[in-house]
Backbone and ligand atoms as CSV (ligand in chain L), in Angstrom:
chain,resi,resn,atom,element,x,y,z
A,1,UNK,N,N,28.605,-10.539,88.723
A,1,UNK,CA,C,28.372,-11.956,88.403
A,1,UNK,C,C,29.714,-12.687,88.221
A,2,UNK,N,N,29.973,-13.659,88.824
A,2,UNK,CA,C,31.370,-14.549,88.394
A,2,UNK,C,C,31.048,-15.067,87.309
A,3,UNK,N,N,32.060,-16.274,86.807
A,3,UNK,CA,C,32.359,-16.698,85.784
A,3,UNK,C,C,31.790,-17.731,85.717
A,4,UNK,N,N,31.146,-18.519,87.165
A,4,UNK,CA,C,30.979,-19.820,87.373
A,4,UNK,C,C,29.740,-19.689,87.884
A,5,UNK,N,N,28.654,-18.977,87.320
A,5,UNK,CA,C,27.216,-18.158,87.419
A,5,UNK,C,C,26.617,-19.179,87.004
A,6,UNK,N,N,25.515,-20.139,87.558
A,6,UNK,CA,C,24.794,-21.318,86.621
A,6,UNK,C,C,23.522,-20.740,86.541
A,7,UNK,N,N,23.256,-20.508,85.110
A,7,UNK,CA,C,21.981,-19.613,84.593
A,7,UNK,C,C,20.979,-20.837,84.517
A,8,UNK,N,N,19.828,-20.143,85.401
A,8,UNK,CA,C,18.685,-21.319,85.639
A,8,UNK,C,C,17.554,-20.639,85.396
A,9,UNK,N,N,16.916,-21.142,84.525
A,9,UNK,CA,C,15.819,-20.689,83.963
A,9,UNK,C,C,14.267,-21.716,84.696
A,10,UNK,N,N,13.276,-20.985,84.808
A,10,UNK,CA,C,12.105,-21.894,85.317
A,10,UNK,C,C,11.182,-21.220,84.067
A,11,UNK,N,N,10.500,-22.728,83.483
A,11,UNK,CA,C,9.417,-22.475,82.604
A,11,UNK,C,C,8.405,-22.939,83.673
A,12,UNK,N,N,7.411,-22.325,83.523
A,12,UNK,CA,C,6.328,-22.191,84.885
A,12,UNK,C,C,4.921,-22.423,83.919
A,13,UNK,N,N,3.918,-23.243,84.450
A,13,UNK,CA,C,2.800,-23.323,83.078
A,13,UNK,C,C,1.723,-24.564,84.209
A,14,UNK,N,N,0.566,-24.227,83.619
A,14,UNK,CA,C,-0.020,-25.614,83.772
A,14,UNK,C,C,-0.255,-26.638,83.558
A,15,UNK,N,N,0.484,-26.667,81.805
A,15,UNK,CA,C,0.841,-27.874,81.303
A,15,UNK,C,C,-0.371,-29.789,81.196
A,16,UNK,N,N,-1.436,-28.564,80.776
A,16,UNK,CA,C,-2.864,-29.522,81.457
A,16,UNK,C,C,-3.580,-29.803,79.610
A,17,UNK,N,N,-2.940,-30.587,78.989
A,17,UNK,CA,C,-1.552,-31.374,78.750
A,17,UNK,C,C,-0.573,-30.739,78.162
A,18,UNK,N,N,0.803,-31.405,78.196
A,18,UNK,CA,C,1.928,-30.702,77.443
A,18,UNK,C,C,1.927,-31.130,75.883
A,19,UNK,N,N,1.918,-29.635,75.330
A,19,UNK,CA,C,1.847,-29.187,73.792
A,19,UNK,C,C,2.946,-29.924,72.749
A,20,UNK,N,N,2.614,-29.967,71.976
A,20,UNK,CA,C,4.367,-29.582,70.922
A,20,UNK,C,C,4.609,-28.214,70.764
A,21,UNK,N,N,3.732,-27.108,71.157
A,21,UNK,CA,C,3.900,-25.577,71.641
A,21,UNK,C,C,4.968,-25.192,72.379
A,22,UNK,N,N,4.343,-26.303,73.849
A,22,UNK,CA,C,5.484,-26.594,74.829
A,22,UNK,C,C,6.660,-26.898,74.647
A,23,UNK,N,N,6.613,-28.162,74.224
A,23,UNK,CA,C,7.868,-28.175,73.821
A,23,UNK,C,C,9.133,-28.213,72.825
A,24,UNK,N,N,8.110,-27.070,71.936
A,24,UNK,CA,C,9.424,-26.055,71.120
A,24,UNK,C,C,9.981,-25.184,71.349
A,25,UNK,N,N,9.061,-24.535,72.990
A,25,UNK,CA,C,10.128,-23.458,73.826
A,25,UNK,C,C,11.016,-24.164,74.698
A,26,UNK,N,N,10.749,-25.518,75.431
A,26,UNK,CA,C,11.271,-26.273,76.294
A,26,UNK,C,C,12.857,-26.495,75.264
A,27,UNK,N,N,12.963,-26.814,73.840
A,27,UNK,CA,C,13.736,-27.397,73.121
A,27,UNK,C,C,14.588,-26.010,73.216
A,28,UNK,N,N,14.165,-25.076,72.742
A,28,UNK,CA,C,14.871,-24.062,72.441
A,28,UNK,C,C,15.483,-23.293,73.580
A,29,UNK,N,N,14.541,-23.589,74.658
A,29,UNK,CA,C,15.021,-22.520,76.063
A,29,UNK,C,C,16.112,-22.976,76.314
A,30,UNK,N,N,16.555,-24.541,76.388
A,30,UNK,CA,C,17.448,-25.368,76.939
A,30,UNK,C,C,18.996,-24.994,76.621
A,31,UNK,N,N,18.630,-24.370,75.317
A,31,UNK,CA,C,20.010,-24.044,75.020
A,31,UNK,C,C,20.274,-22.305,75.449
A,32,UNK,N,N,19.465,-21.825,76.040
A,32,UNK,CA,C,19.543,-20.597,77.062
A,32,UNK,C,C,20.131,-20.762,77.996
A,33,UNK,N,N,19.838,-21.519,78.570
A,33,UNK,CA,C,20.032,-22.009,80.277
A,33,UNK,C,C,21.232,-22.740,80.788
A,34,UNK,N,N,21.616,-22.958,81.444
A,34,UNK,CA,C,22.666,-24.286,81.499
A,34,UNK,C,C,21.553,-25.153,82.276
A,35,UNK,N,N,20.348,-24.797,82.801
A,35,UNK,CA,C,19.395,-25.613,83.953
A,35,UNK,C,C,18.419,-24.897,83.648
A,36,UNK,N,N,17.267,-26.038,83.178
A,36,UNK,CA,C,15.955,-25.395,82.652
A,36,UNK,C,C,14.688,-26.497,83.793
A,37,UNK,N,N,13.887,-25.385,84.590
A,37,UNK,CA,C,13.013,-26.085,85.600
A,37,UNK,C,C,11.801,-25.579,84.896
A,38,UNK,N,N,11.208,-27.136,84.347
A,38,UNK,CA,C,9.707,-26.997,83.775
A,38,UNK,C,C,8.735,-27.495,85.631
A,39,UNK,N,N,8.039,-26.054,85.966
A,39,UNK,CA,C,7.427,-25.859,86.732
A,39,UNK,C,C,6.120,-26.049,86.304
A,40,UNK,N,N,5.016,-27.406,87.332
A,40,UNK,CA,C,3.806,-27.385,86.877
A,40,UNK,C,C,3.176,-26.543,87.705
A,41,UNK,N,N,2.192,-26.012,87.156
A,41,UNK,CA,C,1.950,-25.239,88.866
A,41,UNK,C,C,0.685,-26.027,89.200
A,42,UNK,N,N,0.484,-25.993,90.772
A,42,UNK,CA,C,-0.644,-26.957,91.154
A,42,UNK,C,C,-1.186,-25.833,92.277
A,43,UNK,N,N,-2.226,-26.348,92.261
A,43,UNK,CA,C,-3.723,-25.576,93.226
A,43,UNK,C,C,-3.495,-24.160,92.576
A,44,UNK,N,N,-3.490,-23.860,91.516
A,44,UNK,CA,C,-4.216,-22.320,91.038
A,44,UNK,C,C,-5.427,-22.786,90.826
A,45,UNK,N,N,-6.252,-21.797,89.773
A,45,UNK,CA,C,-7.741,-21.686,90.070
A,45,UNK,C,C,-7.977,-22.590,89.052
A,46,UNK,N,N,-7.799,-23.064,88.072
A,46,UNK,CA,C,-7.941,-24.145,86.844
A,46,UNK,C,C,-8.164,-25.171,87.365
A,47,UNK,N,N,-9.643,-25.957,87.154
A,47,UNK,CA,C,-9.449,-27.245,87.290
A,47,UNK,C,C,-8.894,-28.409,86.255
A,48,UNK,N,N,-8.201,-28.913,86.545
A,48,UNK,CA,C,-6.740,-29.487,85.587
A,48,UNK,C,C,-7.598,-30.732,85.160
A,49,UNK,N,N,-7.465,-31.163,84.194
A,49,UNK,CA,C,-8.027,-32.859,83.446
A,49,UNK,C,C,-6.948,-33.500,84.118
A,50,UNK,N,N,-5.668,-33.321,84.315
A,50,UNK,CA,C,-4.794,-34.214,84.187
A,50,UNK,C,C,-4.185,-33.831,85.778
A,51,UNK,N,N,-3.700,-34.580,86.309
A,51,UNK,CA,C,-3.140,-34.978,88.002
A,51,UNK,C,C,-1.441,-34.167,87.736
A,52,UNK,N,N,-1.247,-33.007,88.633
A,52,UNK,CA,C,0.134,-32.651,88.773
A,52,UNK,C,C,1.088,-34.034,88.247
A,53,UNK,N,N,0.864,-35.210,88.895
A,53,UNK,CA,C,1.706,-36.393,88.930
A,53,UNK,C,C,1.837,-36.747,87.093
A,54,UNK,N,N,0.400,-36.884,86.815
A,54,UNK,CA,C,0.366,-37.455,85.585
A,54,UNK,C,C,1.008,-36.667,84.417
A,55,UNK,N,N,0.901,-35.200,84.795
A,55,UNK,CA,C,1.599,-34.123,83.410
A,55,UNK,C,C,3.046,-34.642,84.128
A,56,UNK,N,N,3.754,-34.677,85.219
A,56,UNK,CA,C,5.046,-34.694,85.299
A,56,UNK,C,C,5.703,-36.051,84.462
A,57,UNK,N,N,4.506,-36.680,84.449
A,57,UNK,CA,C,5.522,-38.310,83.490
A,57,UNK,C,C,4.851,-38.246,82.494
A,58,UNK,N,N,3.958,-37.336,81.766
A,58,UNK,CA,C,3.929,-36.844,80.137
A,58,UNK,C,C,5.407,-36.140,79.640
A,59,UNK,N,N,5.761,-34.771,80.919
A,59,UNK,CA,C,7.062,-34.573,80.529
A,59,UNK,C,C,7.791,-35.157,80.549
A,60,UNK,N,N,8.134,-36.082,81.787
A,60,UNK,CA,C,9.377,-36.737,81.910
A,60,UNK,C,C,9.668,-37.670,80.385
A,61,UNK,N,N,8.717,-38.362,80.109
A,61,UNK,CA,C,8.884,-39.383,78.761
A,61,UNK,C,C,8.809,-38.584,77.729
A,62,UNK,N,N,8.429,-37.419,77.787
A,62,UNK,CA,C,8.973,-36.700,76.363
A,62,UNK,C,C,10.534,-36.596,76.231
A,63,UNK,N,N,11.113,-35.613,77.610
A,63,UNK,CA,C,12.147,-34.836,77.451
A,63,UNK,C,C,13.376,-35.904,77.624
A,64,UNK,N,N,13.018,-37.223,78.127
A,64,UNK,CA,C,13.764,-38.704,78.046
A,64,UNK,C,C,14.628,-37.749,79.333
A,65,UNK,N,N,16.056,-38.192,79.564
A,65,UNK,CA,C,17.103,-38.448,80.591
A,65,UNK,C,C,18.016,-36.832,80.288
A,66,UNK,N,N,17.579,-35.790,79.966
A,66,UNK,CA,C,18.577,-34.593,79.498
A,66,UNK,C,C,18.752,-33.865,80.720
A,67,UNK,N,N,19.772,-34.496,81.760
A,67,UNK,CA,C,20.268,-34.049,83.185
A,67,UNK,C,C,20.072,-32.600,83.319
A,68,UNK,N,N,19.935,-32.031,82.425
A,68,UNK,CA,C,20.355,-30.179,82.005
A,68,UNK,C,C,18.331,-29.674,82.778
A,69,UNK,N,N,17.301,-30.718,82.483
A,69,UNK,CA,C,16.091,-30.543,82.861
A,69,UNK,C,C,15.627,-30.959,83.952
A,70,UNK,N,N,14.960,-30.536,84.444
A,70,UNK,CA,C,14.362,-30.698,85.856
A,70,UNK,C,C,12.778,-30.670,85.877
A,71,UNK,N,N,11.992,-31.548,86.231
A,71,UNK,CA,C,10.410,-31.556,86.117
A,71,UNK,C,C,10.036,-30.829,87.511
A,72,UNK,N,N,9.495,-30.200,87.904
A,72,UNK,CA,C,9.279,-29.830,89.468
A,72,UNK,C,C,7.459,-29.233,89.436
A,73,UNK,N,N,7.010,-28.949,90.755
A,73,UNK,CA,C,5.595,-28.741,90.724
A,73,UNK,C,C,6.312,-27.468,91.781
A,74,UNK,N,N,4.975,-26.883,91.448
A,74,UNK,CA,C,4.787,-25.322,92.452
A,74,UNK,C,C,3.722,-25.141,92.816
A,75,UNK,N,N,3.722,-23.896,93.959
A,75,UNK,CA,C,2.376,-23.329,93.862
A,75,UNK,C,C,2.568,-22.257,94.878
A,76,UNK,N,N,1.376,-21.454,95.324
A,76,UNK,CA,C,2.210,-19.883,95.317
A,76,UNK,C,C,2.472,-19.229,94.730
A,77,UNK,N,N,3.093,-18.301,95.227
A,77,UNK,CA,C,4.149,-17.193,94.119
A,77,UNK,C,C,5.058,-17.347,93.659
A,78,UNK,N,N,4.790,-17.207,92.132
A,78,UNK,CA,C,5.824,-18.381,91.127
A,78,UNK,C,C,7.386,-17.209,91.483
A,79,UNK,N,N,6.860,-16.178,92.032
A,79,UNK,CA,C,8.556,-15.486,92.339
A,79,UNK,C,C,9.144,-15.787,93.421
A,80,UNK,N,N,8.380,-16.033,94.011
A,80,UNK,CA,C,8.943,-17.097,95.806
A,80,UNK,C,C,9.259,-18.255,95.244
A,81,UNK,N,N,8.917,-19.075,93.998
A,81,UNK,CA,C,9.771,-20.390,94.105
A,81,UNK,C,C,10.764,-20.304,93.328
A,82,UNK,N,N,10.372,-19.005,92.440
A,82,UNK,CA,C,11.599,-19.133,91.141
A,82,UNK,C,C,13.338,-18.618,92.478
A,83,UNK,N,N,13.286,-17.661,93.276
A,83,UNK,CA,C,14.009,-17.491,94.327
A,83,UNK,C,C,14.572,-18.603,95.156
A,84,UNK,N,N,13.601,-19.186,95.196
A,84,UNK,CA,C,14.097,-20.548,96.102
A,84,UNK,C,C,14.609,-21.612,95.261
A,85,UNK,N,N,14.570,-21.592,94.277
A,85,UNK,CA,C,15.200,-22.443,93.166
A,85,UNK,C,C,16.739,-21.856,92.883
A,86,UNK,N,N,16.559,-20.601,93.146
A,86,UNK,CA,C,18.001,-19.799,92.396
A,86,UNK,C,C,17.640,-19.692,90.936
A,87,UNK,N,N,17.099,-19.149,90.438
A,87,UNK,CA,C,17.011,-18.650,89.082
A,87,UNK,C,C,16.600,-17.307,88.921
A,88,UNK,N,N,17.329,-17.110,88.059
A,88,UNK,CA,C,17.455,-15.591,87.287
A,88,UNK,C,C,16.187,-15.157,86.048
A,89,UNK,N,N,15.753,-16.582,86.123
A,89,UNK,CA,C,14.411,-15.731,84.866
A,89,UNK,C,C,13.605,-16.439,84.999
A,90,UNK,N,N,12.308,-16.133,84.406
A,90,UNK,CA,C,10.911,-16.803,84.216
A,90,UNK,C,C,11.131,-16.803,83.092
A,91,UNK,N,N,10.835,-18.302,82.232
A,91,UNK,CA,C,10.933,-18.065,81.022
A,91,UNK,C,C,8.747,-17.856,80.385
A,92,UNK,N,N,8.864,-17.678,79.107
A,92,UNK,CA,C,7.174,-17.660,78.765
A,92,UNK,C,C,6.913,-17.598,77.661
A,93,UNK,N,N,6.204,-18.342,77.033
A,93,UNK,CA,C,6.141,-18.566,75.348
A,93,UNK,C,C,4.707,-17.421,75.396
A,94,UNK,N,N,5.191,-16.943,73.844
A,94,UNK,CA,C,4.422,-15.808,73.515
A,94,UNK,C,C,3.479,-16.595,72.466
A,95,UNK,N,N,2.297,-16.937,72.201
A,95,UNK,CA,C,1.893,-17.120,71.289
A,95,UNK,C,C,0.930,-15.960,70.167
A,96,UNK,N,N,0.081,-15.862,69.908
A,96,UNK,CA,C,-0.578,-14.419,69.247
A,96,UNK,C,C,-1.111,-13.448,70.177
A,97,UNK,N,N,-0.943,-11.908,69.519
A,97,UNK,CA,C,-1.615,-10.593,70.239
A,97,UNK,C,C,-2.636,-11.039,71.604
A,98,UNK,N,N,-3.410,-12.385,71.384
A,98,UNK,CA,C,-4.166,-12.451,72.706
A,98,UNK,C,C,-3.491,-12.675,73.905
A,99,UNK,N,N,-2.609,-13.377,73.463
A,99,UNK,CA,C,-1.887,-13.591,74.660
A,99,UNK,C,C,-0.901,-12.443,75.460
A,100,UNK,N,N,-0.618,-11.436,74.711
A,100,UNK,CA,C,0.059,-10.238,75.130
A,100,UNK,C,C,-0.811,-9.954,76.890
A,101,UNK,N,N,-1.800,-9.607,76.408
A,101,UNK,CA,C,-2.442,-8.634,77.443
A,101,UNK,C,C,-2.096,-9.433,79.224
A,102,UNK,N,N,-2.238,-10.387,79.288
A,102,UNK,CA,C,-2.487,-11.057,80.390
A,102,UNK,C,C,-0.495,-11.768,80.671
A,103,UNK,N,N,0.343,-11.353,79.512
A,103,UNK,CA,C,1.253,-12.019,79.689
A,103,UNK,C,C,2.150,-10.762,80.427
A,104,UNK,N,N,1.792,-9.620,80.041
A,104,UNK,CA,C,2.387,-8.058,80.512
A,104,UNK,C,C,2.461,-8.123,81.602
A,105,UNK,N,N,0.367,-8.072,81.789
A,105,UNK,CA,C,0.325,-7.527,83.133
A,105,UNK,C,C,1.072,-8.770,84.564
A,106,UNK,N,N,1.391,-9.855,83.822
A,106,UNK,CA,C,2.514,-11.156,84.569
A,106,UNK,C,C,3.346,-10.542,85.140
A,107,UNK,N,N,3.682,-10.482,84.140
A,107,UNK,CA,C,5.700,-10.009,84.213
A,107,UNK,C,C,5.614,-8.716,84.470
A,108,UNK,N,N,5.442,-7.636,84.651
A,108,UNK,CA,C,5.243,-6.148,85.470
A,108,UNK,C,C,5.019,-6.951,86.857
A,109,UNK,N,N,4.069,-7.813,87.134
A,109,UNK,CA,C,3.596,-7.918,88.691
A,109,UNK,C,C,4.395,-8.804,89.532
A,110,UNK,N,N,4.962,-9.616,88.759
A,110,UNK,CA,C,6.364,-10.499,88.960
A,110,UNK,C,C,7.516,-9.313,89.321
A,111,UNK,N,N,7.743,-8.625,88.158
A,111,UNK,CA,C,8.800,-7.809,88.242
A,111,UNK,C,C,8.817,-6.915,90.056
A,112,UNK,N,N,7.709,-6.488,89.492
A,112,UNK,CA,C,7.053,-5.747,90.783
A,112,UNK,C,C,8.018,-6.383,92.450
A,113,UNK,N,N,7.582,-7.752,92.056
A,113,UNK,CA,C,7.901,-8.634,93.322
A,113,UNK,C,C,8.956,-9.078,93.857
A,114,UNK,N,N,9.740,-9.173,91.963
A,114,UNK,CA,C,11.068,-10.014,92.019
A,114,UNK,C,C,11.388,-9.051,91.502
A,115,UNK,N,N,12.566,-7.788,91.494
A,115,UNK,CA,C,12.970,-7.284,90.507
A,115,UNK,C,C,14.281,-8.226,89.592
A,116,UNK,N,N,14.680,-8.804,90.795
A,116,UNK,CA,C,15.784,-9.407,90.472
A,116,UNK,C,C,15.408,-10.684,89.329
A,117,UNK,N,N,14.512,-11.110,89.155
A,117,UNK,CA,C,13.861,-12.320,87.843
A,117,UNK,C,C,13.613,-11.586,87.174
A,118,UNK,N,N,14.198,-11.935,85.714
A,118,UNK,CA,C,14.035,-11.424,84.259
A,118,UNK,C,C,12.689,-12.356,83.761
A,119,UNK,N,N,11.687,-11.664,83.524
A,119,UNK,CA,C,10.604,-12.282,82.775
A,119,UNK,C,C,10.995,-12.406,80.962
A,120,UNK,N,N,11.282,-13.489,80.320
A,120,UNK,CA,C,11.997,-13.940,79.011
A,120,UNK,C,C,10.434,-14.311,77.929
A,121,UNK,N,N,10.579,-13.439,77.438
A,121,UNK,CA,C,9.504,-14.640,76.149
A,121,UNK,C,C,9.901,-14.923,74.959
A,122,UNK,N,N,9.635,-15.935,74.160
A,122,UNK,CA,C,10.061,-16.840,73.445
A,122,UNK,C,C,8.818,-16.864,72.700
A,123,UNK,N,N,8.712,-16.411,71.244
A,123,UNK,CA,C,8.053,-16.694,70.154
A,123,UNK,C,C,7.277,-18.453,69.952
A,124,UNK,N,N,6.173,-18.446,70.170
A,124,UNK,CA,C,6.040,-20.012,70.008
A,124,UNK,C,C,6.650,-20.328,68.315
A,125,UNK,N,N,7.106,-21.181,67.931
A,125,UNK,CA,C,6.922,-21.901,66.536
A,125,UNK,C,C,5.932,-21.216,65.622
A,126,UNK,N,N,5.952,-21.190,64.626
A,126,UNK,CA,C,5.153,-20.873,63.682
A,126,UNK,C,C,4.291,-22.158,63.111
A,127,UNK,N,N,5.045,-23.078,63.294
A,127,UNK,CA,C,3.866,-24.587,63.254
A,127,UNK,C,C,3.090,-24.610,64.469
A,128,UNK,N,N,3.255,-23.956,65.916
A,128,UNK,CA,C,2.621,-24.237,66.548
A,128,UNK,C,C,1.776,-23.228,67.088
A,129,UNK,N,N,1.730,-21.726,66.919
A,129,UNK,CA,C,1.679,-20.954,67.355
A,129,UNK,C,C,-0.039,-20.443,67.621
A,130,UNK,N,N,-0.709,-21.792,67.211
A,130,UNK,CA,C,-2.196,-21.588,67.219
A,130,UNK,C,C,-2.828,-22.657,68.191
A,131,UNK,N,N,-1.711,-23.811,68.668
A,131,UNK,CA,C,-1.920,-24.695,69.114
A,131,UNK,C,C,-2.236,-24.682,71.248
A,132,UNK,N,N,-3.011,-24.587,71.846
A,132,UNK,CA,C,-3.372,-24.275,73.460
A,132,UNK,C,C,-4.105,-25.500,74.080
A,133,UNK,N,N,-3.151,-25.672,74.989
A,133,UNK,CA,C,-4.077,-26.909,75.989
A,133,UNK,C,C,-5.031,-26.947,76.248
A,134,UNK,N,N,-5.869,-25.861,75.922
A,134,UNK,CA,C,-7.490,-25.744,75.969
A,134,UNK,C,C,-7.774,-26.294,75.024
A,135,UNK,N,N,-7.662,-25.961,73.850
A,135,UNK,CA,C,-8.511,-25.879,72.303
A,135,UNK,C,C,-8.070,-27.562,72.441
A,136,UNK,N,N,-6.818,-28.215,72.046
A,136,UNK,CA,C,-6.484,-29.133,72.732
A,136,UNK,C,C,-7.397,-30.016,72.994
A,137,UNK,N,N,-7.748,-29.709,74.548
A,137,UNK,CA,C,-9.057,-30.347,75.443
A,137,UNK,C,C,-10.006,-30.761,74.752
A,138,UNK,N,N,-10.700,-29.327,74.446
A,138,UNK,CA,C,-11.905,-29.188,73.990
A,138,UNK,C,C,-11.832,-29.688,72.456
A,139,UNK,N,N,-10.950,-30.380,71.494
A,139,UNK,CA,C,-11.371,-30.994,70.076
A,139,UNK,C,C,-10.854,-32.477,71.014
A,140,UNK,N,N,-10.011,-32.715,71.797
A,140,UNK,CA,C,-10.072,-34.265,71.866
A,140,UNK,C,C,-11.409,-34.991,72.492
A,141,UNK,N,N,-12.068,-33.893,73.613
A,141,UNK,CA,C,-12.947,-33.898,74.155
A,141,UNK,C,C,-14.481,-34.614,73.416
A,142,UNK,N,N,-14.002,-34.110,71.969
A,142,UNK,CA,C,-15.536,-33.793,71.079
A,142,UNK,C,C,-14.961,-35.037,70.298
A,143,UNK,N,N,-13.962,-35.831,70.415
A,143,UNK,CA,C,-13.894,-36.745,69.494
A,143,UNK,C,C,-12.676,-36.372,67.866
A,144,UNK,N,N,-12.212,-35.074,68.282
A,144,UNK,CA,C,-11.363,-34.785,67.143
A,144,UNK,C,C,-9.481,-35.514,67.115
A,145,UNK,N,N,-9.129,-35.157,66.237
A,145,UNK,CA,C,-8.128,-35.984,66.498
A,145,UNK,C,C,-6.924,-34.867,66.357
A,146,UNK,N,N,-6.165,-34.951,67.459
A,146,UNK,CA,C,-5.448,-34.086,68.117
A,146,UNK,C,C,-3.623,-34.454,67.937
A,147,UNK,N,N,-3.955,-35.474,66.708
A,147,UNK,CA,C,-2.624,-36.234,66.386
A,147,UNK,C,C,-1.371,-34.511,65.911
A,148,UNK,N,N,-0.507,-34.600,65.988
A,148,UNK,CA,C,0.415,-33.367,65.380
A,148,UNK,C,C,0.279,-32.402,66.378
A,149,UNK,N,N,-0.266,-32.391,67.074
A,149,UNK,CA,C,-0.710,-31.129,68.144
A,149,UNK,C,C,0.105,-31.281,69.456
A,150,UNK,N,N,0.442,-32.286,69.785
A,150,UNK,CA,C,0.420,-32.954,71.468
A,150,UNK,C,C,1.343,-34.178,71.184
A,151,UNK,N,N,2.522,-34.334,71.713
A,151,UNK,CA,C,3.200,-35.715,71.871
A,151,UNK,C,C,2.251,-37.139,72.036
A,152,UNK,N,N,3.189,-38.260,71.241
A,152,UNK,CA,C,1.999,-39.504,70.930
A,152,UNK,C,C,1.332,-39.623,72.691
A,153,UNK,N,N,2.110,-39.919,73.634
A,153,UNK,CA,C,2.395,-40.241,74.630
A,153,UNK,C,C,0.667,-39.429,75.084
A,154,UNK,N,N,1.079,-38.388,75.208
A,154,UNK,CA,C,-0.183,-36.979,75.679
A,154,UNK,C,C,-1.082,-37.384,74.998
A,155,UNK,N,N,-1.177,-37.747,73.462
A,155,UNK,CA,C,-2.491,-38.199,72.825
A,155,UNK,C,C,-2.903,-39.293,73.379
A,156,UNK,N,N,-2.079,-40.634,73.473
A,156,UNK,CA,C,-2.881,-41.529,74.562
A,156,UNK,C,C,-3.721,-41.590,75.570
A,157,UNK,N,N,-2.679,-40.536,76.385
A,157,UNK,CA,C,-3.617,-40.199,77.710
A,157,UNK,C,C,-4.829,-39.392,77.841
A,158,UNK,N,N,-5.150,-38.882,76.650
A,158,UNK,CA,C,-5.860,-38.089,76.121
A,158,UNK,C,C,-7.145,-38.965,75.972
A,159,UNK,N,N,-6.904,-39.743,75.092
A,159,UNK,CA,C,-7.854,-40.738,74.849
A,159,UNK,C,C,-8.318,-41.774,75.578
A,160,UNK,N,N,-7.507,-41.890,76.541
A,160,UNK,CA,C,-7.551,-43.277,78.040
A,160,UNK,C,C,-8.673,-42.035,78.734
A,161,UNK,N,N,-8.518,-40.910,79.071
A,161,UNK,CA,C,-9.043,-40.209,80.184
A,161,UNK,C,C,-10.718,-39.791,79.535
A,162,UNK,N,N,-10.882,-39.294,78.291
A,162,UNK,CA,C,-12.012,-39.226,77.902
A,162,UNK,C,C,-12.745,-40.119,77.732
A,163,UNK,N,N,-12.040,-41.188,77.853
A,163,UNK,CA,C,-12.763,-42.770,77.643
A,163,UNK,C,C,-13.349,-43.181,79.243
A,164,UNK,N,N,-12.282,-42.375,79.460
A,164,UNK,CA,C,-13.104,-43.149,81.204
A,164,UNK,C,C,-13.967,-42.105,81.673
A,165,UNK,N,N,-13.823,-40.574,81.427
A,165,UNK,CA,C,-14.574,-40.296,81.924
A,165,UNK,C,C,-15.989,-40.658,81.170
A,166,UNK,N,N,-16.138,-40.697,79.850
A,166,UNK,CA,C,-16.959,-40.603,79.120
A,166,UNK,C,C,-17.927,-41.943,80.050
A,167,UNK,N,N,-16.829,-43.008,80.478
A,167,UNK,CA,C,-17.990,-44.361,80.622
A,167,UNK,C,C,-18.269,-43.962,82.207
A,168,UNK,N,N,-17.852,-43.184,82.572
A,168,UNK,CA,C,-18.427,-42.252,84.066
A,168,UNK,C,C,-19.375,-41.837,83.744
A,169,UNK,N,N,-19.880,-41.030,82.557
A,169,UNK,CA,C,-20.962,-40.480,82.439
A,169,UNK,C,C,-22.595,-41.600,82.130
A,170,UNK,N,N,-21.790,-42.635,81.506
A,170,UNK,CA,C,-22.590,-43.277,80.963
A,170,UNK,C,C,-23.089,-44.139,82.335
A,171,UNK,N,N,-22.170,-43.983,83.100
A,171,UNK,CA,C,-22.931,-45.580,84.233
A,171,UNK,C,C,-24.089,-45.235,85.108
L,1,LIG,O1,O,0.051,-22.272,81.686
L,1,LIG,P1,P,-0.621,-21.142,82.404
L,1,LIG,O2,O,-1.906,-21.616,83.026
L,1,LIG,O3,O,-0.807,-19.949,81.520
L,1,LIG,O4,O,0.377,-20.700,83.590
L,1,LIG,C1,C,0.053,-19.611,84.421
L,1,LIG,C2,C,0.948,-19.584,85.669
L,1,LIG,C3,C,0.807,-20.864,86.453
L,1,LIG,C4,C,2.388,-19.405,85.230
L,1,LIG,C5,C,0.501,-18.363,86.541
L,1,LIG,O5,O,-0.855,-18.468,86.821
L,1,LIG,C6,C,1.295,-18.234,87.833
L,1,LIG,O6,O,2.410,-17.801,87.827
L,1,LIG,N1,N,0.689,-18.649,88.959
L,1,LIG,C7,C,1.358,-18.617,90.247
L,1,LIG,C8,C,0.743,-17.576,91.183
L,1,LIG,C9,C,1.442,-16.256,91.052
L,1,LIG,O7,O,2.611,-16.088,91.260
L,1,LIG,N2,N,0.630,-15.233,90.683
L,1,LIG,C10,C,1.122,-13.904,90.475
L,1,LIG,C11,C,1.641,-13.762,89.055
L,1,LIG,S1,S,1.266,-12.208,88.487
């Protein structure tokens, strides 16, 4: 490795919406990396509430102008783009024991593919570490209030989108 090695990290996620989960690894990875690529991924099997486009300008207005970040979309094999990006790791927030099982068998099958990408995980927060874009969904969904959980920005859109779909249902 030279001296003049630019360590690029890709956080890879579906980001269907982005957490304050999210981004307490996004905060913390940054200072890992010299170049941190928050990867949305698009066309996996999840049907997303929110439009590739629309999570990319939830992030963008969180993470404001920090040149060091990069918003990008994927899809495929997140080790074919992390390669084509030039990066050396997958980064991946660990949140509780459930998440182990499915986060292993990742990173072994990644590894598998890429040996050369370091699969990285990162402890979520302990304020956040219960907090998932599902559960998320499903209490803003029902009318709960999802304030502390999710950037103001994400709670808006949160509430614009259940509102419309809701008057979809109703017409
Ligand atoms: O936020 P998520 O939904 O947990 O992110 C999962 C994601 C998108 C990182 C994962 O499904 C993925 O890497 N998909 C790309 C397809 C791929 O490479 N699959 C093989 C990985 S074992």
């Amino acid at each position: 490795m030279t001296e003049n090695t630019i360590r690029i990290g890709i956080y890879p996620g579906s980001f269907d919406p982005l957490t304050y989960g999210h981004l307490n690894i996004i905060e913390r990875a940054a200072k890992l990396f010299d170049r941190l690529v928050i990867s949305i991924a698009v066309n996996n099997t999840k049907t997303p509430l929110f439009t590739p486009e629309e999570r990319a300008a939830q992030i963008r207005h969180v993470i404001g102008g920090d040149s060091r970040i990069e918003v990008d979309y994927f899809s495929g094999l997140l080790v074919e783009y992390a390669r084509r990006k030039g990066a050396c790791a997958i980064l991946r927030g660990l949140r509780a024991v459930s998440d182990f099982d499915y986060e292993f068998q990742m990173a072994h099958m990644n590894h598998k593919i890429g040996p050369e990408i370091e699969t990285v995980f990162m402890m979520t927060g302990e304020d956040h570490f219960y907090v998932s874009s599902r559960l998320v969904k499903e209490v803003a969904s029902l009318g709960g209030d999802v304030t502390g959980l999710v950037p103001d920005n994400v709670f808006v859109d949160l509430c614009k989108k259940y509102a419309a779909l809701q008057k979809g249902v109703q017409k």
